[in-house]
PAGU-62146 format. One record per residue (C-alpha): residue number from 1; residue in three letters; x, y, z. Coordinates in steps of 0.25 Angstrom, whole numbers. Layout:
% residues N
+-----+-----+-------+-------+-------+
:   k :   r :    xx :    yy :    zz :
+-----+-----+-------+-------+-------+
: NUM : Ala :     X :     Y :     Z :
...
+-----+-----+-------+-------+-------+
//
This chain:
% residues 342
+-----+-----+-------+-------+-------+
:   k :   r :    xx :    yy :    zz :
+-----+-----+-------+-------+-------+
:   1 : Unk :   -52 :    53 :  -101 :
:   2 : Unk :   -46 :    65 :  -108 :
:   3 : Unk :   -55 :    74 :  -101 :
:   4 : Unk :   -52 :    68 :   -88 :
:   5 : Unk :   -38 :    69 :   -90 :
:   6 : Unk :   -39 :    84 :   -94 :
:   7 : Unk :   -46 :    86 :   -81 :
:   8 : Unk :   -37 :    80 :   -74 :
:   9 : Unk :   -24 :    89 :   -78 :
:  10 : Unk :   -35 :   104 :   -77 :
:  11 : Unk :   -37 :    98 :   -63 :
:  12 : Unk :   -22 :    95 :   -60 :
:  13 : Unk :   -19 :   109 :   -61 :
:  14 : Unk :   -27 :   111 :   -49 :
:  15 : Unk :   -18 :   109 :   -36 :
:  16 : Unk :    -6 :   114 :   -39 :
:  17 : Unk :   -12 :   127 :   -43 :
:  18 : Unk :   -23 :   128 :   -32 :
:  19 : Unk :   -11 :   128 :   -22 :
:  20 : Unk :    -5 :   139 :   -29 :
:  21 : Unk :   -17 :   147 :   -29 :
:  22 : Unk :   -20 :   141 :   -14 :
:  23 : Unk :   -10 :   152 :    -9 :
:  24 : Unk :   -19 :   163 :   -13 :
:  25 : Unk :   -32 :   157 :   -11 :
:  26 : Unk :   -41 :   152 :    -1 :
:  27 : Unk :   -43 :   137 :    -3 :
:  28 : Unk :   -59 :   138 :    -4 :
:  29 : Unk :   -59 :   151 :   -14 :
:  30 : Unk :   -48 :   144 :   -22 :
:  31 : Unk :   -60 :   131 :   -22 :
:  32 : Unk :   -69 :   142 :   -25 :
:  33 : Unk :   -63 :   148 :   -38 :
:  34 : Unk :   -55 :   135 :   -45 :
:  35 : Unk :   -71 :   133 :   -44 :
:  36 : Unk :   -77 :   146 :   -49 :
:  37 : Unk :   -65 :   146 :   -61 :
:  38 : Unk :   -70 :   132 :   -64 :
:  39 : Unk :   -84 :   137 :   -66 :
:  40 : Unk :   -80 :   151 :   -73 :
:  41 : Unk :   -72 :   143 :   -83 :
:  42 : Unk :   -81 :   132 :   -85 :
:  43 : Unk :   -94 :   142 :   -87 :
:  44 : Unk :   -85 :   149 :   -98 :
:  45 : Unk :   -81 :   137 :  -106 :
:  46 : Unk :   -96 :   133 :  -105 :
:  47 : Unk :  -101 :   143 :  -112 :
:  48 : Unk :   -89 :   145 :  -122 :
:  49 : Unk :   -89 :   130 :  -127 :
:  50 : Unk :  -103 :   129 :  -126 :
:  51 : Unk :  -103 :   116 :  -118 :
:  52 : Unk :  -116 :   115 :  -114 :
:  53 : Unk :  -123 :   112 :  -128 :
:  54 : Unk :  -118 :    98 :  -126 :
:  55 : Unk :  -118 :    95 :  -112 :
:  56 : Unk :  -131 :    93 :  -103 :
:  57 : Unk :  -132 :   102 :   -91 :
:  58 : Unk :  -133 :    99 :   -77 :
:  59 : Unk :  -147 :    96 :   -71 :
:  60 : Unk :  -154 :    95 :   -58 :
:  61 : Unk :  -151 :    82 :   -57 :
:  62 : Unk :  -136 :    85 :   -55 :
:  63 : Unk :  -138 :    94 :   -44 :
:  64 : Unk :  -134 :    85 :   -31 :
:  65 : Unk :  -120 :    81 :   -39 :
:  66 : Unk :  -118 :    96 :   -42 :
:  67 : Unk :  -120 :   101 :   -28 :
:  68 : Unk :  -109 :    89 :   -23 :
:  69 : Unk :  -101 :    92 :   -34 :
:  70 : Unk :  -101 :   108 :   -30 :
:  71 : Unk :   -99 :   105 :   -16 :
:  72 : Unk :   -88 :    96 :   -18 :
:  73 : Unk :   -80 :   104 :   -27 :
:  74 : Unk :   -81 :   115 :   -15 :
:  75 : Unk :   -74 :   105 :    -6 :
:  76 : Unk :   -65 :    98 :   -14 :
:  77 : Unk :   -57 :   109 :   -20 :
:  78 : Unk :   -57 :   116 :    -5 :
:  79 : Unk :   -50 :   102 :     2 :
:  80 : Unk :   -41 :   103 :   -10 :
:  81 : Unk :   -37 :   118 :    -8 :
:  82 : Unk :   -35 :   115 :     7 :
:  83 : Unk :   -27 :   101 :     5 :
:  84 : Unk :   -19 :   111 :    -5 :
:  85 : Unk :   -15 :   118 :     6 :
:  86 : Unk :   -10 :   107 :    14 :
:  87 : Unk :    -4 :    98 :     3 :
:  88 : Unk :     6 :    99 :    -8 :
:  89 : Unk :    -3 :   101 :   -24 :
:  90 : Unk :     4 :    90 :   -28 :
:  91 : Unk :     1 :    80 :   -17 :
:  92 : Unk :   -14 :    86 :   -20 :
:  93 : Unk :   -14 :    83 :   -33 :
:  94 : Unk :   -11 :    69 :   -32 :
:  95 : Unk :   -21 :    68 :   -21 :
:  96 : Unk :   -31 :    72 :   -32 :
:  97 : Unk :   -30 :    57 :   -35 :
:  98 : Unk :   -39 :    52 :   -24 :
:  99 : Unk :   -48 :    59 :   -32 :
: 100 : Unk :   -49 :    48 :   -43 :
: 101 : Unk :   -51 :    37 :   -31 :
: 102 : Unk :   -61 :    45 :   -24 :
: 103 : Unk :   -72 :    46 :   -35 :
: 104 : Unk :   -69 :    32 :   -41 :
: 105 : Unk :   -73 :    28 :   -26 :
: 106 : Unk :   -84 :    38 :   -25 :
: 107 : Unk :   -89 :    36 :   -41 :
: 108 : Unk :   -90 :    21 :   -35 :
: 109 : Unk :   -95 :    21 :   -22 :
: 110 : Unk :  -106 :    32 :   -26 :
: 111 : Unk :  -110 :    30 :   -39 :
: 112 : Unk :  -105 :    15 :   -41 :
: 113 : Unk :   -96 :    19 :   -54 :
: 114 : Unk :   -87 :     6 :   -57 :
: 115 : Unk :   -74 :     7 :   -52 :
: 116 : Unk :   -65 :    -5 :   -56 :
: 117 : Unk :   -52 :   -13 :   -51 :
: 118 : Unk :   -42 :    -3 :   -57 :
: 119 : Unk :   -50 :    10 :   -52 :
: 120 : Unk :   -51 :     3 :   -38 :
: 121 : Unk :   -34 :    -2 :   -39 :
: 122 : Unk :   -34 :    16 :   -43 :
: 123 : Unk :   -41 :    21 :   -31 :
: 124 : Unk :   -34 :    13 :   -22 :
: 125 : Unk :   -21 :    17 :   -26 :
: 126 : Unk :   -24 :    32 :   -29 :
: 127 : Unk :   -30 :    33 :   -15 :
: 128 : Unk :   -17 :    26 :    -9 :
: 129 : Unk :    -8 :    35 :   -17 :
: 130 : Unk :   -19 :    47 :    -9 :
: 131 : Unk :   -15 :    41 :     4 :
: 132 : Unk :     0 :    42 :     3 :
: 133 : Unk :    -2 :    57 :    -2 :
: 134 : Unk :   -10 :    60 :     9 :
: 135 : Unk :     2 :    57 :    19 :
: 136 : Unk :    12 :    64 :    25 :
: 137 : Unk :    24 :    61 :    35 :
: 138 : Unk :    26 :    69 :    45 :
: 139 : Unk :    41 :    72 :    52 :
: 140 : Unk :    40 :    59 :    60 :
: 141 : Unk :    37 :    52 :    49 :
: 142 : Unk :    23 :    48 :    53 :
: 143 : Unk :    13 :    50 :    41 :
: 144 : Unk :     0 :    57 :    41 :
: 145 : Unk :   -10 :    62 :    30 :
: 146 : Unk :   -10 :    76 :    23 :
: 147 : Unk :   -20 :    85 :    27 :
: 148 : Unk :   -19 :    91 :    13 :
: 149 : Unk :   -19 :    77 :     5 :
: 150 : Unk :   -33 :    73 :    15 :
: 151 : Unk :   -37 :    86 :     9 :
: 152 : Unk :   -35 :    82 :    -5 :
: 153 : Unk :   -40 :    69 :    -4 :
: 154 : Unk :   -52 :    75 :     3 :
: 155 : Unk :   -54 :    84 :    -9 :
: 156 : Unk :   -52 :    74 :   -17 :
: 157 : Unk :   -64 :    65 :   -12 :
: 158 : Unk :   -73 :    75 :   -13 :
: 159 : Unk :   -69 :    77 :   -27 :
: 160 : Unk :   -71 :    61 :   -29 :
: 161 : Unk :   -84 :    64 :   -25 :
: 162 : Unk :   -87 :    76 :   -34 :
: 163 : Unk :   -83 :    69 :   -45 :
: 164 : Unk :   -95 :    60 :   -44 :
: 165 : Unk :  -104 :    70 :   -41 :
: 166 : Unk :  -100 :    77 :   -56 :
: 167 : Unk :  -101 :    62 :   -61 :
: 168 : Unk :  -116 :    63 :   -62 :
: 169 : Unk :  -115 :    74 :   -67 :
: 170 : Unk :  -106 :    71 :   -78 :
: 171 : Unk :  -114 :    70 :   -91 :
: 172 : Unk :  -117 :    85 :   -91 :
: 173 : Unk :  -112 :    97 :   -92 :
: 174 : Unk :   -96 :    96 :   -88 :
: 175 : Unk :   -95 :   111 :   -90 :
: 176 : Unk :  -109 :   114 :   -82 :
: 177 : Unk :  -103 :   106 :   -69 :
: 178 : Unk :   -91 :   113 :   -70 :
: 179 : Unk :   -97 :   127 :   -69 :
: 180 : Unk :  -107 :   122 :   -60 :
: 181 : Unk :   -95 :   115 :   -50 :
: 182 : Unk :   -87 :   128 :   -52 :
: 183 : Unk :   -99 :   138 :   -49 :
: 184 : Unk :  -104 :   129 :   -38 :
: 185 : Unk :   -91 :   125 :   -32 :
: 186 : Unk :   -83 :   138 :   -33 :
: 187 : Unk :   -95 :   146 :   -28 :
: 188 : Unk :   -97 :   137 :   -16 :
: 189 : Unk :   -83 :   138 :   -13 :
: 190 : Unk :   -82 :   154 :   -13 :
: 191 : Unk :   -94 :   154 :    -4 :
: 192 : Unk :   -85 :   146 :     5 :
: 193 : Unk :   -74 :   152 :     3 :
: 194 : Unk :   -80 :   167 :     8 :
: 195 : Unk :   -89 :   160 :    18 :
: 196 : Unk :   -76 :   155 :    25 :
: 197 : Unk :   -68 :   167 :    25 :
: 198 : Unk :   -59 :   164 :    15 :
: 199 : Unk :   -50 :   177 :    11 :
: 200 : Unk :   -53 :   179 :    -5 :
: 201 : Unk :   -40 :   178 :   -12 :
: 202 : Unk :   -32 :   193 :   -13 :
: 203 : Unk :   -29 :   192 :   -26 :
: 204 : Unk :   -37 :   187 :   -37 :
: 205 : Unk :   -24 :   182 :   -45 :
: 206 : Unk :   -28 :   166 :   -36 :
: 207 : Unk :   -41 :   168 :   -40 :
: 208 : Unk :   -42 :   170 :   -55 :
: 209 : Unk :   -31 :   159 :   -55 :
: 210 : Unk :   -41 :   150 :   -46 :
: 211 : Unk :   -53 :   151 :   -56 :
: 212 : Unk :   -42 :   148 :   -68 :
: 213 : Unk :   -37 :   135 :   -61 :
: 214 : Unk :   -52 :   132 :   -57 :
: 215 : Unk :   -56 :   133 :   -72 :
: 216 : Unk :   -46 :   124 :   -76 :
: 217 : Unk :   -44 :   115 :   -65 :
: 218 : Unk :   -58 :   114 :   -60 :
: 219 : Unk :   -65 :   119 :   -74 :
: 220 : Unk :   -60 :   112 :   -85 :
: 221 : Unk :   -54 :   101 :   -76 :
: 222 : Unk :   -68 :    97 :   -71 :
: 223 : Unk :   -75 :    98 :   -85 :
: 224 : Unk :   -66 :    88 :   -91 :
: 225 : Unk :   -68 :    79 :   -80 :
: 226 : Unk :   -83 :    79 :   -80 :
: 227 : Unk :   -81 :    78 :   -97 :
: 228 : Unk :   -74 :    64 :   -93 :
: 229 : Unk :   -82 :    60 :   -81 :
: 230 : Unk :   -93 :    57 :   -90 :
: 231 : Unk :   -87 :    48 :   -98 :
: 232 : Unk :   -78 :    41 :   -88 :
: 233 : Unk :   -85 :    42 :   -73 :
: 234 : Unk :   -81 :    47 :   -61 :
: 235 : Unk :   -69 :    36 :   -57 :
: 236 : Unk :   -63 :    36 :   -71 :
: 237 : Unk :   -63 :    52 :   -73 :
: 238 : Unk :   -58 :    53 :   -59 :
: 239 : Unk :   -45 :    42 :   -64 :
: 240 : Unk :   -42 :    51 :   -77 :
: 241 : Unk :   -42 :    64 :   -68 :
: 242 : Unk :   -31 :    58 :   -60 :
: 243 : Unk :   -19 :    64 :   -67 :
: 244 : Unk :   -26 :    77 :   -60 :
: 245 : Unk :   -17 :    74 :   -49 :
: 246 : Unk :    -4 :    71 :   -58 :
: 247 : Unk :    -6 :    85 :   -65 :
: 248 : Unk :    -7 :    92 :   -51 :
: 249 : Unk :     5 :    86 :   -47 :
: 250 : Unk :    13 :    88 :   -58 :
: 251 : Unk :     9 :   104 :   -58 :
: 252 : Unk :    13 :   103 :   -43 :
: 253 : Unk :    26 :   100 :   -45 :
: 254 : Unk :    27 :   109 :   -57 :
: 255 : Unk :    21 :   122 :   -51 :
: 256 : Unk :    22 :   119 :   -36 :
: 257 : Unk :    37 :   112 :   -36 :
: 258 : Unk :    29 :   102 :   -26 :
: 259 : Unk :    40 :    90 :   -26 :
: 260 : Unk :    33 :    76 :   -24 :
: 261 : Unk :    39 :    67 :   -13 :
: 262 : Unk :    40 :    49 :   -13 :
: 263 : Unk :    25 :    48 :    -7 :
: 264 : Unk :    19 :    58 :   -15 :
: 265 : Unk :    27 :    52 :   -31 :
: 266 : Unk :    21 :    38 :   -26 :
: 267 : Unk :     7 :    41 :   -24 :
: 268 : Unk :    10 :    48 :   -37 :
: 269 : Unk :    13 :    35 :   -43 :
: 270 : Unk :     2 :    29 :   -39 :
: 271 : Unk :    -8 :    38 :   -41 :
: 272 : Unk :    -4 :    35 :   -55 :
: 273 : Unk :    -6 :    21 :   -55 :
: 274 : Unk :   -19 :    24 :   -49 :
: 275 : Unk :   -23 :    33 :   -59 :
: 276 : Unk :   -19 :    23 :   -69 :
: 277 : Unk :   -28 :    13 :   -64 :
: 278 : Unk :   -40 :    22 :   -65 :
: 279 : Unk :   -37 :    26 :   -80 :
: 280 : Unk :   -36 :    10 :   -85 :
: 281 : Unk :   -48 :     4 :   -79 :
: 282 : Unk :   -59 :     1 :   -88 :
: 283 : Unk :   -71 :    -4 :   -87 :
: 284 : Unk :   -79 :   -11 :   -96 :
: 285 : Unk :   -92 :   -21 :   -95 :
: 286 : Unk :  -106 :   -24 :  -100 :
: 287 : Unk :  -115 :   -13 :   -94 :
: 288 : Unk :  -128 :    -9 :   -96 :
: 289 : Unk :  -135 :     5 :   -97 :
: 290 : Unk :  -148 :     8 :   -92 :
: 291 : Unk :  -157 :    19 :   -98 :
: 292 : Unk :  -153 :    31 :   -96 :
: 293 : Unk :  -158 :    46 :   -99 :
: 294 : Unk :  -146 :    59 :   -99 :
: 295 : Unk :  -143 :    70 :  -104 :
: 296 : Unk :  -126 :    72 :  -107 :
: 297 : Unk :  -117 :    77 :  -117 :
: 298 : Unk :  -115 :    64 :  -127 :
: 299 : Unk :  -109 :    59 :  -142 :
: 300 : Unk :  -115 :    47 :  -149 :
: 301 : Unk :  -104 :    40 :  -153 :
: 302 : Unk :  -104 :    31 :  -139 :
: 303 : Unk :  -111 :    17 :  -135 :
: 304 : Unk :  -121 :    26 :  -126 :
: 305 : Unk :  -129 :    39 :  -136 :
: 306 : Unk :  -134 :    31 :  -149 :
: 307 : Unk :  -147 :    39 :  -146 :
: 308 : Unk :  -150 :    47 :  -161 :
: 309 : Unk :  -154 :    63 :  -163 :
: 310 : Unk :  -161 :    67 :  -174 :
: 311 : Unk :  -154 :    73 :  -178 :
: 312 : Unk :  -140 :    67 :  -177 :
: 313 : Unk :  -132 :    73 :  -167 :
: 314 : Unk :  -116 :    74 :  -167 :
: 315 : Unk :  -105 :    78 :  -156 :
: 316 : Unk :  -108 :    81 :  -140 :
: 317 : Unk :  -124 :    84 :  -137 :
: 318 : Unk :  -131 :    83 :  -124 :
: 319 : Unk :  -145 :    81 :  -124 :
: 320 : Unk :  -155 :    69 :  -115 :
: 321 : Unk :  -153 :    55 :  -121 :
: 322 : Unk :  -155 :    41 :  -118 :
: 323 : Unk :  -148 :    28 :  -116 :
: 324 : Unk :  -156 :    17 :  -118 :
: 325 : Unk :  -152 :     4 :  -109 :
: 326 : Unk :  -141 :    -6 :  -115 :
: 327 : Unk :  -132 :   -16 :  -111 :
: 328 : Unk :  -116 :   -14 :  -118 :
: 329 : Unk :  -102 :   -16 :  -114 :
: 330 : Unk :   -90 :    -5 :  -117 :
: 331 : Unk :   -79 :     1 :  -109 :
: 332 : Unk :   -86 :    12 :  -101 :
: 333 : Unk :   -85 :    20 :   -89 :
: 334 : Unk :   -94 :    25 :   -78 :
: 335 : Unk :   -97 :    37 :   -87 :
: 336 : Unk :  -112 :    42 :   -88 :
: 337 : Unk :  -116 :    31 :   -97 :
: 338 : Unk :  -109 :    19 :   -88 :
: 339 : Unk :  -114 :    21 :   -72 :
: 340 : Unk :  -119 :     7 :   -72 :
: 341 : Unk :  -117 :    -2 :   -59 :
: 342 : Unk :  -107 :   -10 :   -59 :
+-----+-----+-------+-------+-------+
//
């Protein structure tokens, strides 16, 4: 949860200071270095820490999830940057919200992770707190939704999506699907970007502070948050990455002077209870685990790795192992050990 958090706050820095650098910058080139700096930065720190003695590479097997991830990443950032434009970064960063509801409903629909009465009572209010966001009153009084806020939410979706996607792709390497989603993402995005006639940024001031955002942001942001998704899940991750949103209002007002009006402090208020809900639900039951064969980084001081090395082994290690089948009860969460039907 930690982890989750941190991710959170890296990410919250995100909208306020993409629209500051949206003024000197294209919206799909500025998609294409936060990208490139999170992938820079993450190849670096790869090879400085040596994370990948204890974490198991990507295989071909995750090859579907990684094309979707890189081609969502390229839309998601690109609707953000546009709804940027069109929005306040404060109302944005609220909007990130939706976020939370859309790969709780997505981790359910798609890949059945249980979702429990508290989480269902979080989405509902979280995606009514969106809705009153997304509306805006015009000078006769008649109301109508925000271009920018639809853009966010769109994003939004997309990044529900994406989450899943990384899901399955959790128990390896956090640092290896970063550099790959930054190299991939950020690539595909200059393509774009040249192909469409953007005009490249006059002074390289925007983009050195683009790839520094992207690194932090994007970079460290999204390694903490496939750290924790493999622990929690999709839905749980996604609730504990919900004071994103907070962080990027707070640095709104701070650095922008963006004053909040009535509608936008109660959808505030009850995002926050929506968030609150996601954070206390537990879940806990007999289960039963079938036998099962994969290679992640793990400890042996849990219910699940009592397999034995000879010689002993201490600390994080990554190597192919087995679970052999049993039936026991614990709290638990969708994590890559508990993906049971429910």
């Amino acid at each position: 949860m930690l982890l989750a958090l941190l991710a959170a706050l890296l990410f919250g820095l995100n909208a306020p200071l993409s629209k500051l650098l949206l003024s000197g910058i294209s919206p799909m080139f500025m998609v294409a270095f936060l990208y490139l700096g999170a992938g820079l930065g993450m190849l670096a720190l790869h090879f400085l820490t040596g994370e990948g003695t204890t974490e198991a590479p990507l295989s071909r097997g995750e090859l579907p999830w990684t094309l979707s991830m890189i081609l969502l990443d390229v839309l998601a950032p690109f609707l953000l940057m546009w709804g940027l434009r069109l929005t306040s970064a404060a109302n944005a960063s609220l909007l990130f919200n939706f976020e939370m509801a859309a790969t709780s409903l997505i981790a359910w629909l798609c890949f059945h992770e249980a979702v429990g009465r508290r989480m269902w009572c979080s989405i509902v209010v979280i995606t009514a707190a969106s809705i009153l966001l997304s509306l805006d009153a015009s000078s006769s009084g008649a109301w109508s939704f925000s271009g920018g806020s639809l853009l966010v939410l769109a994003a939004c979706g997309c990044w529900g999506m994406e989450n899943n996607c990384t899901r399955n792709m959790s128990e390896k390497s956090p640092a290896q699907i970063v550099i790959v989603k930054g190299f991939g993402s950020g690539g595909t995005a200059f393509l774009l970007a040249l192909l469409f006639g953007d005009p490249f940024p006059e002074s390289f001031v925007p983009v050195v502070l683009s790839l520094l955002l992207g690194f932090v942001a994007y970079g460290l942001s999204i390694f903490c948050y496939v750290k924790a998704q493999r622990h929690l899940g999709a839905s749980r991750t996604s609730a504990c990455y919900a004071a994103a949103p907070f962080m990027g209002v707070l640095l709104s007002v701070v650095i922008l002077h963006e004053l909040p009006g009535r509608i936008f402090l109660f959808s505030a208020a009850l995002m926050a209870c929506g968030v609150w809900l996601a954070v206390r639900e537990k879940h806990r039951h007999v289960h039963q685990h079938e036998f099962l064969k994969h290679n992640h980084a793990h400890l042996h001081d849990d219910l699940h790795h009592n397999h034995v090395h000879d010689p002993p082994v201490r600390g994080w290690h990554t190597h192919e192992h087995v679970h052999e089948p049993c039936v026991h009860v614990h709290g638990h969460t969708p994590d890559i050990h508990h993906r049971h039907s429910h």
